[in-house]
Residue, then its C-alpha position, 0 to 999 in steps of 0.5 A: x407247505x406251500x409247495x405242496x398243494x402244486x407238487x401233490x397236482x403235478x404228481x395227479x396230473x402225472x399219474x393220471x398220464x401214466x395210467x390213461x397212455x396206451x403202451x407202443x404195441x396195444x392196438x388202437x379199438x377204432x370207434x364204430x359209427x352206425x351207418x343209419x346215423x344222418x338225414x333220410x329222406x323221401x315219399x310216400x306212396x302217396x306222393x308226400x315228403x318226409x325226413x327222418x333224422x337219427x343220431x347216436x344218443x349216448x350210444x344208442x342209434x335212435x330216432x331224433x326227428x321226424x318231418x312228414x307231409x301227409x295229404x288226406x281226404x276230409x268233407x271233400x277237400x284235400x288237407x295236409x297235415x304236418x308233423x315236424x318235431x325234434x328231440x335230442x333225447x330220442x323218440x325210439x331206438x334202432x333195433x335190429x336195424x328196424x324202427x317202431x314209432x308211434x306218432x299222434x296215433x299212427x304206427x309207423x315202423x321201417x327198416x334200414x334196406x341198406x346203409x343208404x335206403x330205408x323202407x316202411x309202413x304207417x297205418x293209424x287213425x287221425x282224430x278229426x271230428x270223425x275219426x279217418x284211417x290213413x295208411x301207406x308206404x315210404x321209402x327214404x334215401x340217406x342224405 
């Protein structure tokens, strides 16, 4: 009884071998990677920075962190606001190599032009005292 408890692992360990090798011949399935998948940067028609990052989160292409400078008008003086926050789980998918985020009120989509450019829009209301509109185009290069 003593050797059985080893002999009963080595016969799981052989057959979970057998079962998970590929036979000579099967052909080898590569694992496709999407190329939105890294850091983007660029501006704004406005002049301001932004970055995006997208990574592959447990198999969907999605939206995991944004870094976005936007310069505004407010009593007559001009302010940046920054945004810059990451999460692993995701803030929204690519779909149709297009993505539409809606950040603290400001609806932002773009499109993936090309494995290496992406274009976009944003338009919102930011909430000051008295609400102001802010809107504009970008254009990101991959990194």
């Amino acid at each position: 009884m003593k050797h059985f408890i080893p002999l009963a692992a080595l016969l799981l360990l052989c057959a979970c071998l057998f079962i998970g090798c590929k036979k000579n011949g099967d052909p080898v399935v590569p694992v496709e990677t999407s190329p939105y998948i890294g850091l983007w940067a660029g501006t704004t028609n406005a002049g301001d920075s932004l970055k995006f990052t997208v990574s592959d989160v447990q198999g969907k292409i999605m939206l995991t962190g944004y870094d976005v400078d936007v310069r505004m008008k407010y009593n007559g003086k001009d302010i940046t606001i920054k945004q810059k926050e990451t999460n692993s789980a995701g803030y929204a998918e690519v779909v149709d190599s297009k993505i539409s985020y809606k950040l603290n009120g400001i609806e932002i989509n773009f499109n993936f032009t090309s494995p290496t450019t992406l274009v976009g829009a944003y338009r919102g209301e930011v909430p000051m005292p008295s609400p102001t509109v802010i809107e504009g185009t970008f254009i990101a290069k991959k990194k």
